[in-house]
N, C-alpha and C positions, 0 to 999 in steps of 0.2 A: 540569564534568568529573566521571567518576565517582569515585567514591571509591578509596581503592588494595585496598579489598577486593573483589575480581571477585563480583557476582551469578554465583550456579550456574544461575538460569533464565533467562533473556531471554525474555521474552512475545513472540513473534513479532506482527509489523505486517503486521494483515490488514487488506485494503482492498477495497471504502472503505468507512469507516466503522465496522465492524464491532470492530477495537481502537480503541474510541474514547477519548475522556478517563476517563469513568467506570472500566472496564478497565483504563488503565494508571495507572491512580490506586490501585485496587486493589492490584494487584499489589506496585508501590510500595511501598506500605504495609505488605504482607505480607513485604516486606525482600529484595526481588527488581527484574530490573529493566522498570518497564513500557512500554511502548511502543506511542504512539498511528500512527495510520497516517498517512500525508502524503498519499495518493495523491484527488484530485478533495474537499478542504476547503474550498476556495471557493464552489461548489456546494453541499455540506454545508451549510454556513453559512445562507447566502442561502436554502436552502429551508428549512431550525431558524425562523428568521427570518418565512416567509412563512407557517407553521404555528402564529407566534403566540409564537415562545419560548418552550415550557412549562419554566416551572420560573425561568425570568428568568436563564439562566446564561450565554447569550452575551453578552445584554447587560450584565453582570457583567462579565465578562471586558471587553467591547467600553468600559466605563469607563476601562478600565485602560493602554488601548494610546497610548502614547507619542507619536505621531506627531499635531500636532493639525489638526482636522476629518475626518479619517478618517471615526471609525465613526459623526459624526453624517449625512456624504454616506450612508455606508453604510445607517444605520437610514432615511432619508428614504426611501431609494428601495427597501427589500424589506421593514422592518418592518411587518407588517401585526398590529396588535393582538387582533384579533378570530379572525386564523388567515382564510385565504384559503377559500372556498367549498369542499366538499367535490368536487364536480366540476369546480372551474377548475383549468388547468392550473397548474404554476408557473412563474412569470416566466423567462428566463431572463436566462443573462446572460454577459460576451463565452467566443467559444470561446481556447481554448489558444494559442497564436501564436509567432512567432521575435521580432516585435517589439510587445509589450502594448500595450495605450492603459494611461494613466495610472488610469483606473478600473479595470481589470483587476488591475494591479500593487497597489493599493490591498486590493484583495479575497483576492489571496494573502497579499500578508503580511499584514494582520489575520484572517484563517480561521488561518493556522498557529500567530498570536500566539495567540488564541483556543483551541487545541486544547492546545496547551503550556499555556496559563495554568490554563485547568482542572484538569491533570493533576496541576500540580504544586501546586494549593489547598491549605492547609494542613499541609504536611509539607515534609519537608526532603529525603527521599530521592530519588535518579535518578531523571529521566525521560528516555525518548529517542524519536527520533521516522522511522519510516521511509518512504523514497524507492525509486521505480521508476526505473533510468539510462533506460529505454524511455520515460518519461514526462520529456523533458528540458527544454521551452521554460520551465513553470511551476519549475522545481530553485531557479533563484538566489532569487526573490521569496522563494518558501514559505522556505529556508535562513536569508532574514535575519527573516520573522517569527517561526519557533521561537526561534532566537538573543536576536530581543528579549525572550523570553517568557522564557529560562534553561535552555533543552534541553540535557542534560547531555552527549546519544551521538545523533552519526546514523549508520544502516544502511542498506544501499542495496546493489540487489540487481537482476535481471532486465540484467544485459549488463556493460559492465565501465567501471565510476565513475573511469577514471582524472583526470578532470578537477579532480573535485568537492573533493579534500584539499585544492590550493591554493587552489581559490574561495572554501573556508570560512575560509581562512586570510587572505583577500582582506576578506572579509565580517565578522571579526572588528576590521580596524582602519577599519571605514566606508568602504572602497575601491569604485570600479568596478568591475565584474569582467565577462569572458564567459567563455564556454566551446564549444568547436563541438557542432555538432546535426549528424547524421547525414542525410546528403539523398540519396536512391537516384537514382543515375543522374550524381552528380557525378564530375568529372574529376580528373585529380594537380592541376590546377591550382587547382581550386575548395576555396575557405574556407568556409565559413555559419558563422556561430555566433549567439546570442543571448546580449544585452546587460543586465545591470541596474545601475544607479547608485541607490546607499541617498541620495542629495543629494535627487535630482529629487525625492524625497515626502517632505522635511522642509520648511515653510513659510520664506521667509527671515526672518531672527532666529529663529529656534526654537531649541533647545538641541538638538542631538543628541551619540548617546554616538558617543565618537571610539576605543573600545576594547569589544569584547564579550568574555564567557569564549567561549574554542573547546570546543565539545565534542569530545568522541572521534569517531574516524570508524572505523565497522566495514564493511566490504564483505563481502558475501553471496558467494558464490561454490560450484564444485560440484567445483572441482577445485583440484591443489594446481599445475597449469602454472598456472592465473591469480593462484593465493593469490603464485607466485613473482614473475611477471611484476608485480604492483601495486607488491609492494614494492620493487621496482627504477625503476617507470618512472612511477609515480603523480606526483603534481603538488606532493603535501605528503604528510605523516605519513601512515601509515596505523599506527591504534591494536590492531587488531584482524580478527578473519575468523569467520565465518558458514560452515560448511562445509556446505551443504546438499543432500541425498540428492532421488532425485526419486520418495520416498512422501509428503514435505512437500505442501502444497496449494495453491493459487495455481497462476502458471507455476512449470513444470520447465524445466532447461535441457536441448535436445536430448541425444538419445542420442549419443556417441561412435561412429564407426564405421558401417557402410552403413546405411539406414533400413529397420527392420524391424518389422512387425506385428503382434500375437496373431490371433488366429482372430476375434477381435471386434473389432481394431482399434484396439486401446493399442500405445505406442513400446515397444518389448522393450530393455529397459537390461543389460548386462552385465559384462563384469570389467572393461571399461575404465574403467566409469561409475563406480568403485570406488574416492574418490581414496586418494594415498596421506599417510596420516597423519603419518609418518618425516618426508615431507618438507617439510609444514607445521609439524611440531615443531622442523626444524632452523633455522623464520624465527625463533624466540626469541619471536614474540608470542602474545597469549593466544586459543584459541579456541572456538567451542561447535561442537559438532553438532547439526544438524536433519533433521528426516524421522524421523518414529515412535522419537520417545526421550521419549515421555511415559508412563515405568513408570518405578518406582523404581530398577528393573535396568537397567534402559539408562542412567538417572542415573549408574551406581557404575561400570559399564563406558565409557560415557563421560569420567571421574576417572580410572579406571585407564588409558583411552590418552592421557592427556597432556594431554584436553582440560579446559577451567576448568568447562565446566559445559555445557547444553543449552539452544537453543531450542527452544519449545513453543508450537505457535498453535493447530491443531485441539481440544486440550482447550478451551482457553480461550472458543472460540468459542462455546461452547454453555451458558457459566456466567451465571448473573444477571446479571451489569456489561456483560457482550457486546453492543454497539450491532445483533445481529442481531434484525429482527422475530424477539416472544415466536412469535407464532403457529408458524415457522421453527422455532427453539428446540424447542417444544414436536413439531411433525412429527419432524423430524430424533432428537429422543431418543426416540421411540415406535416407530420404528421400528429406532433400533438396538437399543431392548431386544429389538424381535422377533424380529432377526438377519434384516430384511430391508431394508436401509440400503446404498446400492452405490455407489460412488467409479468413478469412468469417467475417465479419462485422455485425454482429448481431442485429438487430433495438429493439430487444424483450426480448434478453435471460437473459440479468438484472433486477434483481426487481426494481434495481434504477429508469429501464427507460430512461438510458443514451444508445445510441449505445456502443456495449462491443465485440471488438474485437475474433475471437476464430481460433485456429487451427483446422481444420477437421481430427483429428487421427483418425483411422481407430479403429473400436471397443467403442472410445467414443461416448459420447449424442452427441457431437459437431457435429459427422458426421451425415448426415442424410441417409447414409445408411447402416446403421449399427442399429438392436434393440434395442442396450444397452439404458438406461434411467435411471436415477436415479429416487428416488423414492422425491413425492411431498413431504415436511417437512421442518422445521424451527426449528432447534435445537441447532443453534450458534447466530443467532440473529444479526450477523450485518448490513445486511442489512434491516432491517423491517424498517418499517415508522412508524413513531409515527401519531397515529389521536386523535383528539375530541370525547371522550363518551359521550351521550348525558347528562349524569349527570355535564360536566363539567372536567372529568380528564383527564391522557392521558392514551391510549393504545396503543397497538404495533400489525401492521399486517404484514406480505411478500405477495408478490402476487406470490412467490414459494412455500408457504406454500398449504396443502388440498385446493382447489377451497370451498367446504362449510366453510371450517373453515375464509378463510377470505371475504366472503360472509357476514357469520353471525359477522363478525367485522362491518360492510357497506362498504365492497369493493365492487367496481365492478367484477362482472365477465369475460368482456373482459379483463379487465390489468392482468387477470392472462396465456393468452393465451399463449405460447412459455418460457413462465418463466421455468428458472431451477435455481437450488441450488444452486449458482456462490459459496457459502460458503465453504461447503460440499467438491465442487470440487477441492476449490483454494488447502485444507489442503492436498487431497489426489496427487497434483500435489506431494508437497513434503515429500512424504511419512509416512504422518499422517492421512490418508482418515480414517474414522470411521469404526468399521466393525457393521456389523449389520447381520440378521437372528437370527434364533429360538441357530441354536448351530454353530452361528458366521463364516456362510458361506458364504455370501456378504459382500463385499466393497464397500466404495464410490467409482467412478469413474472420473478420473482427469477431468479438464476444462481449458485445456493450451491456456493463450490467448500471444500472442505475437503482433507485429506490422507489417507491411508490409513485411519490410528488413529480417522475418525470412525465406522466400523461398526461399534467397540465402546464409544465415546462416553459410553454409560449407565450402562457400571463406575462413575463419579462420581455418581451418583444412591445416595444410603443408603436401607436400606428405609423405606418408607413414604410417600419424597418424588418429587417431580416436578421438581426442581431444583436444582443446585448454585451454589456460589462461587467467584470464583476464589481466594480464600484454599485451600479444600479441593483445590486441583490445587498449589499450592503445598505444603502440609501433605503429601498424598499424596506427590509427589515428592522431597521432602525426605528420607523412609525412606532411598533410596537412598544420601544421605551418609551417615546414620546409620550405618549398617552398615557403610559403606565405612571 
């Protein structure tokens, strides 16, 4: 749990990968709170793994996880010592599901133990770790490997977590627990949910803890009708709230109000989109703001409306510890010093369906002038929806997926328009993109989404350097209490 002195930064959980251990280990450290990202670590993992473990850190980690034969099934079947061939693909390994196989289950919660453990290496300070509600079959597994690892806070963001407070609270005394899963086209009668029992992966006679500490739980949110409604109707505690603006980066929650366009084709947000602060002060809990509050003035105004402090992920993405490929890094700050760096708002290019932020790098899908395009497919699965077969069960479609293939699921053919691979792309941000062709001569190609504040990105660059820390976005930020 965190301590009762509120962090004034929360490092925003950019995914995937991208907040990774090293990041909020930093952060951490820098006496703030850091925050690794939850979303496709299993994946993560397993390709670290198949590239050879540089540095020996997961399997450090992977020593250390409680549950035994784990991480030795685990290293047998992705450890490759030598690092897999520069043109073989990577293994894969199972998709996302409402009911996991036991290898599956296995691979979340040691990837999240793993991401925790790192973070929290050596120091004693918060760590916390954040969850997509849109991304829900993997929530319980990934919740109790953090938990084993000592995750201080989870935030959870992209739709509305009411489940998740009592789950954790389920998950704290070794309990079974579900939660329902969202399945398009079900009836008032219809249930789904997905199941996970922490029993089924302790060994018989194994010692398991019968008590975990609960972290905090912060729910991300963009307005103060939902900050109200959680805290009435949530399942357990809710510690805290995320009030987040839609110049943040990642998904936006839609605009409020009829759907409206710019001339180029971004969501036009307005006074509705505007929450209101009075009323999230009057829930008595503590909160931050996010969306371009990484200046020292936004800091002090931020304190002065009541709030405890801000999220911040866009700076951070582009500091030293940032799990984003250097080469990324280094494009993206060169071109903000030029002042020719462009953040695009995307209304379509999510199979979520949520507006999803993207940078226009030149040579990506992002840019539209550029041919590059990834290729339609669905082959990591976190973002699919679950539907209603008509027999009754559930299945799973992308609308980035073949146009026929989720046709013949009963999708529409319009929601697959502008769809791309957000999956695909996030991994290949941090230099785990898939390779694909006949003799492994394409790559995935990245999908950098950042927030607004990344067009001026390179203010953290001091003369003479090509690089920053995140202690220095700390340090910087900090002015702002100062003065305050």
């Amino acid at each position: 749990m965190l301590t009762s002195a509120l962090p004034v930064i929360i490092q925003g959980g950019m995914g995937a990968g991208v907040s990774d251990w090293r990041l909020a280990r930093a952060v951490s450290v820098a006496g703030q709170l850091g925050v690794v990202s939850g979303t496709a670590l299993d994946v993560i993992m397993v390709r670290r793994l198949q590239l050879g473990d540089p540095g020996g850190h997961t399997r450090r980690a992977l020593e250390q996880f409680p549950i035994p034969g784990v991480a030795r099934r685990i290293l047998d079947r992705y450890f490759l010592p030598d690092g897999k061939p520069v043109n073989s693909p990577f293994k894969s390994k199972p998709l996302p599901s409402e009911a996991p196989s036991r290898s599956a289950l296995e691979l979340l919660v040691a990837s999240n133990f793993v991401e925790v453990f790192l973070s929290r290496e050596g120091h004693d300070a918060p760590v916390g770790i954040n969850y997509l509600e849109k991304i829900q079959v993997p929530t319980l597994p990934s919740l109790y490997g953090a938990m084993l690892a000592g995750v201080s806070c989870v935030l959870m963001g992209a739709g509305i977590p009411r489940a998740i407070p009592g789950a954790i609270d389920c998950l704290v005394r070794g309990e079974s627990v579900e939660i329902p899963i969202d399945v398009h086209g079900a009836g008032p009668g219809d249930r789904f949910v997905t199941r996970f029992d922490p029993a089924v992966l302790w060994p018989e006679g194994a010692e398991r803890p019968t008590s975990l500490n609960r972290p905090d739980f912060y729910a991300i949110v963009s307005s103060a009708t939902l900050a109200v409604m959680l805290t009435k109707k949530a399942s357990g505690r809710i510690d805290g709230f995320i009030i987040e603006g839609p110049t943040a980066g990642g998904h936006n929650a839609p605009p409020r109000g009829p759907a409206r366009l710019t001339a180029d084709g971004q969501p036009i947000y307005g006074e509705r989109d505007i929450p209101d602060l009075e009323a999230i002060r009057s829930l008595g809990l503590p909160f931050w703001l996010a969306g371009s509050y990484a200046r020292p003035e936004r800091v002090a105004e931020a304190l002065s409306r009541g709030a405890a402090g801000v999220q911040v992920g866009t700076a951070f993405a582009y500091c030293e510890e940032s799990g984003l490929a250097p080469e990324i890094k280094e494009q993206v700050l060169a071109l903000s010093r030029a002042g020719e760096l462009r953040v695009f708002t995307d209304p379509v290019a999510s199979p979520t369906g949520f507006p999803f932020k993207l940078l226009r790098l030149p040579g990506t899908p992002a840019d539209p002038a550029s041919p590059a395009r990834s290729p339609r497919l669905c082959d990591l699965g976190y973002l699919r929806h679950a539907y209603k077969k008509p027999e009754g069960t559930v299945g799973w479609r992308c609308a980035a997926e073949p146009v026929q293939d989720y046709v013949q699921k009963g999708g529409a053919e319009a929601d697959t328009r502008g769809r791309m691979c957000v999956c695909n792309g996030l991994l290949a941000n941090i230099g785990l993109g898939q390779v694909r062709g006949e003799h492994g001569e394409a790559r995935e190609m990245p999908l950098v989404t950042s927030g607004d504040d990344a067009v001026d990105v390179a203010r953290f660059l001091k003369p003479g350097t090509r690089s920053y820390h995140a202690a220095d976005v700390v340090e910087y930020l900090l002015q702002g209490v100062a003065r305050r």
